[in-house]
C-alpha positions as CSV (number, residue, x, y, z in Angstrom):
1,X,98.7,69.3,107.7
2,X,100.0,73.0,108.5
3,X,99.2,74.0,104.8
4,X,98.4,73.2,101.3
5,X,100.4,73.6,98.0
6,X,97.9,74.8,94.9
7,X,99.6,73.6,91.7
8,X,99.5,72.2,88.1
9,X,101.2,69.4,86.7
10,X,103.2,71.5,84.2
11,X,104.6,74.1,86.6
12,X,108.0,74.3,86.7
13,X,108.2,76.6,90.1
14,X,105.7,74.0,91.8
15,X,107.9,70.6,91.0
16,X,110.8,73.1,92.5
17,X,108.9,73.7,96.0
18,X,108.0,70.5,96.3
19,X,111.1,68.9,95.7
20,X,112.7,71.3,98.5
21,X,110.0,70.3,100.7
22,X,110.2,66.8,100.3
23,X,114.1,66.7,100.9
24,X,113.3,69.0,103.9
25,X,111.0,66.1,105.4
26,X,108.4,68.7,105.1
27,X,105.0,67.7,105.0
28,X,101.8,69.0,103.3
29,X,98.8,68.8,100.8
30,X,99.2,69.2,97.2
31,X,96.0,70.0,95.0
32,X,95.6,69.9,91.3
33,X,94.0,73.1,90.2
34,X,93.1,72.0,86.7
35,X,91.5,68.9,88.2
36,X,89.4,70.7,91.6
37,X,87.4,73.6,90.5
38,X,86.5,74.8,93.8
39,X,91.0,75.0,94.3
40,X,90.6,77.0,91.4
41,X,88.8,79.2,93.1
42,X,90.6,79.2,96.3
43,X,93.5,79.9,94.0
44,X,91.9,82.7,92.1
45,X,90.5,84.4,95.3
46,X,94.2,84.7,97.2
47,X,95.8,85.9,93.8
48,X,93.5,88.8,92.6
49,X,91.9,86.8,90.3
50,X,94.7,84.8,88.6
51,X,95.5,81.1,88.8
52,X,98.8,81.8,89.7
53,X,100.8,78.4,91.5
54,X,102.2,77.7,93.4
55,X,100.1,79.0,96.0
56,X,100.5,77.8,99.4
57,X,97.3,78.2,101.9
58,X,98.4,77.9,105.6
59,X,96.5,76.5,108.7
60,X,95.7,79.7,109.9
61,X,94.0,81.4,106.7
62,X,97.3,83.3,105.7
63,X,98.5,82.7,101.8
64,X,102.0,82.6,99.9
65,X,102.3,82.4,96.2
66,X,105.5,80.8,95.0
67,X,107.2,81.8,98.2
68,X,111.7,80.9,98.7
69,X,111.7,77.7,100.8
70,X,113.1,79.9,103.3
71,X,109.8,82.0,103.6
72,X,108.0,78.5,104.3
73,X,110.1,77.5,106.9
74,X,109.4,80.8,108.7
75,X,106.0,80.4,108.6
76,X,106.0,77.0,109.7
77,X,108.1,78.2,112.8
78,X,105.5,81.1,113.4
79,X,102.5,78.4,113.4
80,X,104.4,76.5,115.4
């Protein structure tokens, strides 16, 4: 996988993202942060402290919260 998707059940902006992932033929790893403390964390650490999803952690370290489709597919290019 080129990067992870940080995300709760309930959020609106995650079931977005994902669905324009999907229809993209996109893959990538999706992580329940209310059910994997340690994503939590992962979460929290990339976001100043706050839980905020969804947050998407790429292959090479680098970090997007909520990012426009458009901003995933560039990095997806860059990584190559």
């Amino acid at each position: 996988m080129t990067f992870t998707m940080y995300s709760t059940p309930w959020c609106g902006y995650c079931h977005r993202l994902k669905g324009q992932l999907q229809r993209e033929g996109i893959e990538f790893e999706t992580v329940d942060i209310e059910q994997d403390p340690a994503a939590a964390r992962i979460v929290m650490d990339v976001n100043g402290g706050n839980q905020t999803v969804p947050t998407l952690v790429f292959s090479d370290g680098s970090s997007m919260t909520n990012p426009p489709l458009a901003q995933v597919k560039e990095k997806l290019a860059e990584l190559g």
